[in-house]
C-alpha positions as CSV (number, residue, x, y, z in Angstrom):
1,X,-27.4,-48.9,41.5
2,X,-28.1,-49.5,37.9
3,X,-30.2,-46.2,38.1
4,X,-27.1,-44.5,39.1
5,X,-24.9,-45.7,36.9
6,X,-27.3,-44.8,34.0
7,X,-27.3,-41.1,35.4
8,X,-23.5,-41.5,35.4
9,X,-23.9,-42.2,31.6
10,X,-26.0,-39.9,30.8
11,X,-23.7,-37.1,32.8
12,X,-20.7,-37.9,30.8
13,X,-22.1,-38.3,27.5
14,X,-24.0,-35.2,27.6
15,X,-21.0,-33.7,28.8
16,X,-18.8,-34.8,25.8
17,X,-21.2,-33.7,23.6
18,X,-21.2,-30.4,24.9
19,X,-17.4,-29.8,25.1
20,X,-17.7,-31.5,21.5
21,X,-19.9,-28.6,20.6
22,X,-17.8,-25.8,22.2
23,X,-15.3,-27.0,20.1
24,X,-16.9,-26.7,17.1
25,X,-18.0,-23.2,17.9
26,X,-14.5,-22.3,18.8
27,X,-13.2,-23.5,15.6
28,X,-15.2,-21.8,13.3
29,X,-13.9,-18.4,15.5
30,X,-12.0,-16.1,13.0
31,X,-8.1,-16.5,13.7
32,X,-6.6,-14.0,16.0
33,X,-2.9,-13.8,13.7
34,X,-3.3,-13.6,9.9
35,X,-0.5,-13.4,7.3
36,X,-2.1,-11.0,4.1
37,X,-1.1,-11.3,0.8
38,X,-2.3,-8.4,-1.4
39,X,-2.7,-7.4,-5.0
40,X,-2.9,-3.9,-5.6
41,X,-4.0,-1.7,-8.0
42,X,-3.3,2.0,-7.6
43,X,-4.2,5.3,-9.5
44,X,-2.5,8.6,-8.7
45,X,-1.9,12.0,-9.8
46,X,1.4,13.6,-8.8
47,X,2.4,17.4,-9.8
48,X,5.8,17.2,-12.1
49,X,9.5,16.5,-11.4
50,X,11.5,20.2,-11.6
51,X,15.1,20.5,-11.9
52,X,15.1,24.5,-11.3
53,X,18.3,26.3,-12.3
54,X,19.5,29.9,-12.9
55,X,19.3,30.0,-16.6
56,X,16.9,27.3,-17.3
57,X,13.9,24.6,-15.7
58,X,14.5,21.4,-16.8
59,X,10.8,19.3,-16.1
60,X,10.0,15.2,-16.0
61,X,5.8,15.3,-16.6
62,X,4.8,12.4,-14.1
63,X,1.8,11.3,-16.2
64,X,-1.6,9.9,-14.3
65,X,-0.1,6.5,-13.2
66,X,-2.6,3.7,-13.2
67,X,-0.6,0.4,-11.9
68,X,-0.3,-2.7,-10.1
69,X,1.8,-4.2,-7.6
70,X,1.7,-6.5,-4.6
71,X,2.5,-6.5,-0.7
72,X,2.7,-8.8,2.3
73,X,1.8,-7.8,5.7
74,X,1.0,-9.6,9.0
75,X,-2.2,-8.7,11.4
76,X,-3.1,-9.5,14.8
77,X,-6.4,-9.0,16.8
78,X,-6.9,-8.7,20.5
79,X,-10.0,-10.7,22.2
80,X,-11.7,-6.8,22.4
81,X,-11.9,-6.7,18.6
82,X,-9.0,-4.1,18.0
83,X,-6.3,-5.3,15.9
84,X,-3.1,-4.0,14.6
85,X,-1.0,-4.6,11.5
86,X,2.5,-4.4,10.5
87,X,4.0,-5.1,6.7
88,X,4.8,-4.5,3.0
89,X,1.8,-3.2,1.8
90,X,3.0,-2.2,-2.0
91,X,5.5,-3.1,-4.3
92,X,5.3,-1.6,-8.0
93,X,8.1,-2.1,-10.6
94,X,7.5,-0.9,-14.2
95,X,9.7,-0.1,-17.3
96,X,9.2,0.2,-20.8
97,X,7.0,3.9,-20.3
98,X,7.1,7.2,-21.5
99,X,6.9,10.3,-20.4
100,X,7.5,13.7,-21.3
101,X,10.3,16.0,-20.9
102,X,11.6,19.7,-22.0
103,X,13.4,22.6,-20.8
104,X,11.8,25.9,-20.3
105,X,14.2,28.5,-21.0
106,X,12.1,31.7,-20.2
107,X,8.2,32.2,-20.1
108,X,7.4,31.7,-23.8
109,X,10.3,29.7,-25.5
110,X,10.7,25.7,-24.7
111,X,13.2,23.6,-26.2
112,X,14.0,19.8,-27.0
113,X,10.1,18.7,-25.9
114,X,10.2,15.1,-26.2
115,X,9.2,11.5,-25.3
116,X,11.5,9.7,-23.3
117,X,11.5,6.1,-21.8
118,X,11.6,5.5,-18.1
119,X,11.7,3.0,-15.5
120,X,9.9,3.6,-12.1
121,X,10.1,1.5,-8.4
122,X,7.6,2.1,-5.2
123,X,7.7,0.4,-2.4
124,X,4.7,1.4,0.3
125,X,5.2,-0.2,3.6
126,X,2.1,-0.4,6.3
127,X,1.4,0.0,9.9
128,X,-2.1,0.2,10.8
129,X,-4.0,-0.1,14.0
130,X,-7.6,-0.2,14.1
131,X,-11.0,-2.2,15.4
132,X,-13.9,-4.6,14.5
133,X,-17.3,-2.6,13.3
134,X,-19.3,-5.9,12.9
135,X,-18.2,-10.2,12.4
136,X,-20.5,-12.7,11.7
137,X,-20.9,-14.9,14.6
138,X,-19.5,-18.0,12.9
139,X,-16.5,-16.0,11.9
140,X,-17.8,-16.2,8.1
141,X,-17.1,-12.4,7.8
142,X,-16.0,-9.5,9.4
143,X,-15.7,-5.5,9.0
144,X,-13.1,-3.7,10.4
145,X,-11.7,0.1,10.3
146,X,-8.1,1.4,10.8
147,X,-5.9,4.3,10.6
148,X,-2.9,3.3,8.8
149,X,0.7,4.8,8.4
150,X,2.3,4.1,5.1
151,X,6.2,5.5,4.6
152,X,6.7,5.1,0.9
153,X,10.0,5.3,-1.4
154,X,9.1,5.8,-5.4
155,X,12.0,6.3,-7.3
156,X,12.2,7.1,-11.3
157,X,15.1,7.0,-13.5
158,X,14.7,8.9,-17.0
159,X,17.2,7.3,-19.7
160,X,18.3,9.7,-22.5
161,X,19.2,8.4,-26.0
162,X,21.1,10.9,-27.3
163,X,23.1,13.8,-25.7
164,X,20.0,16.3,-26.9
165,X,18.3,15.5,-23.1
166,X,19.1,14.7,-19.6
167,X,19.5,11.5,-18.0
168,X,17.3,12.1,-14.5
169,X,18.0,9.6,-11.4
170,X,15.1,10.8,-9.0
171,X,13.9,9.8,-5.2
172,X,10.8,10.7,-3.4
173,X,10.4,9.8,0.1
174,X,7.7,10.3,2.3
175,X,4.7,9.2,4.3
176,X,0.8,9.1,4.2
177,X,-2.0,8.8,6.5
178,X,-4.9,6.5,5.4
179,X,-8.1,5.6,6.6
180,X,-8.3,2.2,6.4
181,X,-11.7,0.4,6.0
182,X,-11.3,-3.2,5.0
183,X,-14.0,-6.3,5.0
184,X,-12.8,-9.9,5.0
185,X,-14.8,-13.2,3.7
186,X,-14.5,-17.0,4.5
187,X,-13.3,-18.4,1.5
188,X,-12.1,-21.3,3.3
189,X,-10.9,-23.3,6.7
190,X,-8.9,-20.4,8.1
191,X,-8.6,-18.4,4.5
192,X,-10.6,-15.4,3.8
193,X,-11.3,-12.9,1.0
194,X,-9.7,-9.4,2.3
195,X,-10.8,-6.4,0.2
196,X,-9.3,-2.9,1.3
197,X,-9.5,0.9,0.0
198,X,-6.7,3.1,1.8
199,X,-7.8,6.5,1.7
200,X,-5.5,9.0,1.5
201,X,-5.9,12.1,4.3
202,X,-2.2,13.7,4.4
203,X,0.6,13.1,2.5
204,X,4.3,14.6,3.0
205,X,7.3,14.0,0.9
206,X,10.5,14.7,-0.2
207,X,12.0,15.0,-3.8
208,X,15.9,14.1,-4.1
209,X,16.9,14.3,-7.8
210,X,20.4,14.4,-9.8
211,X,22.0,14.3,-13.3
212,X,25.3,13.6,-14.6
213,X,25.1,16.2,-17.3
214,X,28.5,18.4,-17.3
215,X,26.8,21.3,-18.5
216,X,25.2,21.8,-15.2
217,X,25.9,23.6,-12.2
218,X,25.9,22.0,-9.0
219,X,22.4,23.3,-8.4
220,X,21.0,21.6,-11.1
221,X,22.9,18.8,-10.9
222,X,21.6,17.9,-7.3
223,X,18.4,19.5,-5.4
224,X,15.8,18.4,-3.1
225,X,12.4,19.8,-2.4
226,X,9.4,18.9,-0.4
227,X,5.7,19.0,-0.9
228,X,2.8,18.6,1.5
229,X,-0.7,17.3,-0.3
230,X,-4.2,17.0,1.9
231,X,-6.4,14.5,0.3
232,X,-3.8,13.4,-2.5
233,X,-5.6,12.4,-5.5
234,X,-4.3,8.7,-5.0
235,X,-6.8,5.8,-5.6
236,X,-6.1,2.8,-4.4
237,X,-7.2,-0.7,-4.4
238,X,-6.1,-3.8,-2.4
239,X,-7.4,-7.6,-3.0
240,X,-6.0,-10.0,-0.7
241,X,-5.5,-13.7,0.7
242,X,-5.3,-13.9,4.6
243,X,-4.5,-16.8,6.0
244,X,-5.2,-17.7,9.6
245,X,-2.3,-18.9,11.6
Protein backbone atom coordinates (compact mmCIF):
# COMPACT_ATOMS: atom_id res chain seq x y z
CA UNK A 1 0.00 0.00 0.00
CA UNK A 2 2.74 2.31 0.81
CA UNK A 3 4.22 1.25 -2.56
CA UNK A 4 1.13 2.52 -4.18
CA UNK A 5 0.76 5.45 -2.66
CA UNK A 6 4.43 6.46 -3.47
CA UNK A 7 3.54 5.71 -7.21
CA UNK A 8 0.58 7.98 -6.64
CA UNK A 9 3.17 10.67 -5.56
CA UNK A 10 5.33 10.30 -8.00
CA UNK A 11 2.26 10.37 -10.79
CA UNK A 12 1.10 13.65 -9.56
CA UNK A 13 4.23 15.35 -9.00
CA UNK A 14 5.72 14.52 -12.18
CA UNK A 15 2.58 15.57 -13.61
CA UNK A 16 2.62 19.12 -12.12
CA UNK A 17 5.94 19.51 -13.24
CA UNK A 18 5.14 18.85 -16.63
CA UNK A 19 1.98 21.10 -16.91
CA UNK A 20 4.42 23.55 -15.00
CA UNK A 21 6.67 23.25 -17.92
CA UNK A 22 4.04 23.51 -20.69
CA UNK A 23 3.41 26.58 -19.13
CA UNK A 24 6.48 28.02 -19.28
CA UNK A 25 6.85 27.02 -22.92
CA UNK A 26 3.54 28.61 -23.71
CA UNK A 27 4.42 31.79 -22.14
CA UNK A 28 7.42 32.54 -23.70
CA UNK A 29 5.11 31.99 -27.23
CA UNK A 30 5.10 35.37 -29.18
CA UNK A 31 1.55 37.07 -28.61
CA UNK A 32 -1.04 36.44 -31.17
CA UNK A 33 -2.54 40.55 -30.97
CA UNK A 34 0.04 43.33 -30.84
CA UNK A 35 -0.58 47.10 -30.59
CA UNK A 36 2.61 48.94 -32.82
CA UNK A 37 3.76 52.08 -32.19
CA UNK A 38 6.06 53.39 -34.99
CA UNK A 39 8.60 56.11 -35.60
CA UNK A 40 9.14 56.83 -39.11
CA UNK A 41 11.44 58.31 -41.15
CA UNK A 42 10.67 58.80 -44.86
CA UNK A 43 12.53 60.17 -48.01
CA UNK A 44 10.68 60.86 -51.20
CA UNK A 45 10.91 62.49 -54.44
CA UNK A 46 7.66 63.86 -55.98
CA UNK A 47 7.47 65.72 -59.57
CA UNK A 48 6.22 69.56 -58.98
CA UNK A 49 2.85 71.11 -58.03
CA UNK A 50 1.40 72.88 -61.61
CA UNK A 51 -1.29 75.31 -61.68
CA UNK A 52 -1.62 75.30 -65.63
CA UNK A 53 -3.62 78.22 -67.15
CA UNK A 54 -4.17 79.84 -70.64
CA UNK A 55 -1.83 82.63 -70.40
CA UNK A 56 0.54 81.40 -67.80
CA UNK A 57 1.93 78.07 -65.49
CA UNK A 58 2.15 78.90 -62.17
CA UNK A 59 4.68 75.93 -60.33
CA UNK A 60 5.25 74.95 -56.29
CA UNK A 61 8.97 72.87 -56.64
CA UNK A 62 8.15 69.97 -54.09
CA UNK A 63 11.88 69.66 -53.03
CA UNK A 64 13.40 66.03 -51.96
CA UNK A 65 11.51 65.67 -48.60
CA UNK A 66 13.54 63.86 -45.98
CA UNK A 67 11.16 63.67 -42.70
CA UNK A 68 9.82 62.09 -39.76
CA UNK A 69 6.63 61.20 -38.28
CA UNK A 70 4.91 58.59 -36.26
CA UNK A 71 1.87 55.90 -36.58
CA UNK A 72 -0.09 53.44 -34.51
CA UNK A 73 -1.42 50.35 -35.88
CA UNK A 74 -2.86 47.02 -34.42
CA UNK A 75 -1.76 43.30 -35.72
CA UNK A 76 -3.10 40.06 -35.27
CA UNK A 77 -1.69 36.47 -36.22
CA UNK A 78 -3.51 33.29 -36.87
CA UNK A 79 -2.12 29.93 -35.24
CA UNK A 80 -0.87 29.14 -39.25
CA UNK A 81 1.64 32.01 -38.98
CA UNK A 82 -0.37 34.52 -41.35
CA UNK A 83 -1.28 37.66 -39.81
CA UNK A 84 -3.01 40.79 -40.76
CA UNK A 85 -2.70 44.43 -39.77
CA UNK A 86 -4.94 47.41 -39.68
CA UNK A 87 -3.84 51.16 -38.48
CA UNK A 88 -2.24 54.61 -38.75
CA UNK A 89 0.93 53.92 -40.13
CA UNK A 90 2.27 57.76 -40.67
CA UNK A 91 1.68 60.96 -39.49
CA UNK A 92 4.11 63.94 -40.60
CA UNK A 93 3.46 67.62 -39.69
CA UNK A 94 6.11 70.20 -40.62
CA UNK A 95 6.28 74.12 -41.05
CA UNK A 96 8.72 76.63 -41.08
CA UNK A 97 10.15 75.26 -44.88
CA UNK A 98 10.87 76.65 -48.14
CA UNK A 99 10.31 76.00 -51.25
CA UNK A 100 10.41 77.48 -54.56
CA UNK A 101 7.93 79.08 -56.64
CA UNK A 102 7.60 81.06 -60.17
CA UNK A 103 5.39 81.55 -63.05
CA UNK A 104 6.41 80.63 -66.51
CA UNK A 105 4.99 82.86 -68.85
CA UNK A 106 6.15 81.31 -72.25
CA UNK A 107 9.17 78.93 -72.96
CA UNK A 108 12.03 81.34 -72.22
CA UNK A 109 10.78 84.15 -69.96
CA UNK A 110 9.97 83.32 -65.95
CA UNK A 111 8.87 85.85 -63.55
CA UNK A 112 8.69 86.55 -59.70
CA UNK A 113 11.14 83.21 -58.97
CA UNK A 114 11.25 83.14 -55.36
CA UNK A 115 11.50 81.36 -51.92
CA UNK A 116 8.48 80.96 -50.18
CA UNK A 117 7.58 79.43 -46.69
CA UNK A 118 5.22 76.48 -46.42
CA UNK A 119 3.50 74.24 -44.16
CA UNK A 120 2.92 70.56 -45.15
CA UNK A 121 0.54 67.53 -43.39
CA UNK A 122 0.57 63.48 -44.46
CA UNK A 123 -1.19 61.22 -42.98
CA UNK A 124 -0.45 57.35 -44.39
CA UNK A 125 -2.86 54.84 -43.07
CA UNK A 126 -2.03 50.81 -43.32
CA UNK A 127 -3.67 47.57 -44.03
CA UNK A 128 -1.43 44.80 -44.54
CA UNK A 129 -1.85 41.10 -44.61
CA UNK A 130 0.88 38.83 -44.82
CA UNK A 131 2.80 35.59 -43.10
CA UNK A 132 5.73 34.27 -40.84
CA UNK A 133 9.09 33.35 -43.01
CA UNK A 134 10.87 32.11 -39.76
CA UNK A 135 10.35 32.66 -35.35
CA UNK A 136 12.62 31.57 -32.99
CA UNK A 137 11.11 28.83 -31.09
CA UNK A 138 11.11 30.72 -27.75
CA UNK A 139 9.26 33.50 -29.48
CA UNK A 140 12.62 35.73 -29.02
CA UNK A 141 12.26 36.78 -32.74
CA UNK A 142 10.47 36.46 -35.67
CA UNK A 143 10.48 37.41 -39.60
CA UNK A 144 7.51 38.04 -41.37
CA UNK A 145 6.51 39.40 -45.04
CA UNK A 146 3.34 41.31 -46.11
CA UNK A 147 1.63 43.12 -48.82
CA UNK A 148 0.38 46.25 -47.54
CA UNK A 149 -2.26 48.92 -48.69
CA UNK A 150 -1.51 52.39 -47.61
CA UNK A 151 -4.28 55.25 -48.70
CA UNK A 152 -2.44 58.50 -47.97
CA UNK A 153 -3.64 62.31 -47.77
CA UNK A 154 -0.50 64.97 -47.99
CA UNK A 155 -1.65 68.32 -48.11
CA UNK A 156 0.65 71.64 -48.54
CA UNK A 157 -0.39 75.18 -48.11
CA UNK A 158 2.03 77.88 -49.71
CA UNK A 159 1.71 81.36 -47.72
CA UNK A 160 2.61 84.44 -49.78
CA UNK A 161 3.98 87.62 -48.13
CA UNK A 162 3.27 90.02 -50.41
CA UNK A 163 0.69 90.37 -53.24
CA UNK A 164 3.85 89.67 -55.83
CA UNK A 165 2.97 85.60 -55.51
CA UNK A 166 0.22 83.23 -54.97
CA UNK A 167 -1.08 81.83 -51.91
CA UNK A 168 -1.49 77.86 -52.94
CA UNK A 169 -3.91 75.46 -50.67
CA UNK A 170 -3.08 71.94 -52.24
CA UNK A 171 -4.44 68.13 -51.69
CA UNK A 172 -3.04 64.98 -52.88
CA UNK A 173 -4.83 61.88 -52.36
CA UNK A 174 -4.04 58.58 -53.21
CA UNK A 175 -2.88 55.02 -52.44
CA UNK A 176 0.26 52.81 -52.66
CA UNK A 177 1.10 49.20 -52.73
CA UNK A 178 4.08 48.06 -50.56
CA UNK A 179 5.94 45.11 -49.96
CA UNK A 180 6.10 44.75 -46.53
CA UNK A 181 9.10 42.80 -44.94
CA UNK A 182 9.43 43.49 -41.21
CA UNK A 183 11.53 41.58 -38.36
CA UNK A 184 10.58 41.85 -34.65
CA UNK A 185 12.89 41.33 -31.44
CA UNK A 186 12.24 40.48 -27.70
CA UNK A 187 13.07 43.38 -25.94
CA UNK A 188 11.03 42.42 -23.17
CA UNK A 189 8.00 40.24 -21.35
CA UNK A 190 5.56 40.67 -24.24
CA UNK A 191 7.52 43.85 -25.92
CA UNK A 192 9.58 43.53 -28.97
CA UNK A 193 11.82 45.56 -31.30
CA UNK A 194 9.79 45.92 -34.74
CA UNK A 195 11.94 47.23 -37.63
CA UNK A 196 10.08 47.63 -41.05
CA UNK A 197 10.99 48.98 -44.80
CA UNK A 198 7.68 49.46 -46.97
CA UNK A 199 8.62 49.23 -50.38
CA UNK A 200 6.88 51.10 -52.71
CA UNK A 201 5.53 48.92 -56.01
CA UNK A 202 2.54 51.34 -57.45
CA UNK A 203 1.44 54.46 -56.43
CA UNK A 204 -1.79 56.41 -57.73
CA UNK A 205 -2.86 59.82 -56.81
CA UNK A 206 -4.75 62.68 -57.23
CA UNK A 207 -3.75 66.52 -57.11
CA UNK A 208 -6.67 68.93 -55.93
CA UNK A 209 -5.21 72.56 -55.73
CA UNK A 210 -6.75 76.21 -55.38
CA UNK A 211 -5.95 79.89 -54.94
CA UNK A 212 -7.79 82.90 -53.92
CA UNK A 213 -5.99 85.20 -56.28
CA UNK A 214 -8.70 87.44 -58.25
CA UNK A 215 -6.61 87.74 -61.05
CA UNK A 216 -7.31 84.17 -62.01
CA UNK A 217 -9.71 82.44 -63.95
CA UNK A 218 -11.63 79.76 -62.68
CA UNK A 219 -9.21 77.27 -64.28
CA UNK A 220 -6.44 78.39 -62.37
CA UNK A 221 -8.08 79.06 -59.51
CA UNK A 222 -9.22 75.36 -58.99
CA UNK A 223 -7.89 72.06 -61.01
CA UNK A 224 -7.20 68.60 -60.23
CA UNK A 225 -4.95 66.15 -61.97
CA UNK A 226 -3.80 62.60 -61.41
CA UNK A 227 -0.53 60.79 -61.73
CA UNK A 228 0.27 57.10 -61.72
CA UNK A 229 4.21 56.25 -60.44
CA UNK A 230 5.70 52.42 -60.57
CA UNK A 231 8.35 52.12 -58.13
CA UNK A 232 8.01 55.70 -56.63
CA UNK A 233 11.22 56.90 -55.44
CA UNK A 234 9.91 56.94 -51.75
CA UNK A 235 12.23 55.56 -49.00
CA UNK A 236 10.98 54.68 -46.02
CA UNK A 237 11.86 53.66 -42.67
CA UNK A 238 9.69 52.41 -39.71
CA UNK A 239 11.15 51.68 -35.91
CA UNK A 240 8.59 50.46 -33.66
CA UNK A 241 7.39 49.20 -30.04
CA UNK A 242 4.89 46.27 -30.16
CA UNK A 243 3.31 45.29 -27.34
CA UNK A 244 1.74 41.91 -26.83
CA UNK A 245 -1.78 41.97 -25.66
Amino acid sequence: MKSLNSLLICLLASSFLFAQDMVEVDTTKMPNNFIKIFKNFRYESLPDLVFDGPEFNYFVERQDLFGSGVGIAFSHSNDNGNFWEIGLAEMMFSGSNETTTYIEVDTLLYQNYRQQSYARRDFFGHIAYGFTLGEGETGKWRMTAAAALMPFLQSIDVLSEDDESLNVSANIVGVSIAAYPAVQFKIFKKGYLDISLPIRIFRAASFTGDSGNPFLNLREVQQSTADIDFVPSIYELRLGLSIGL
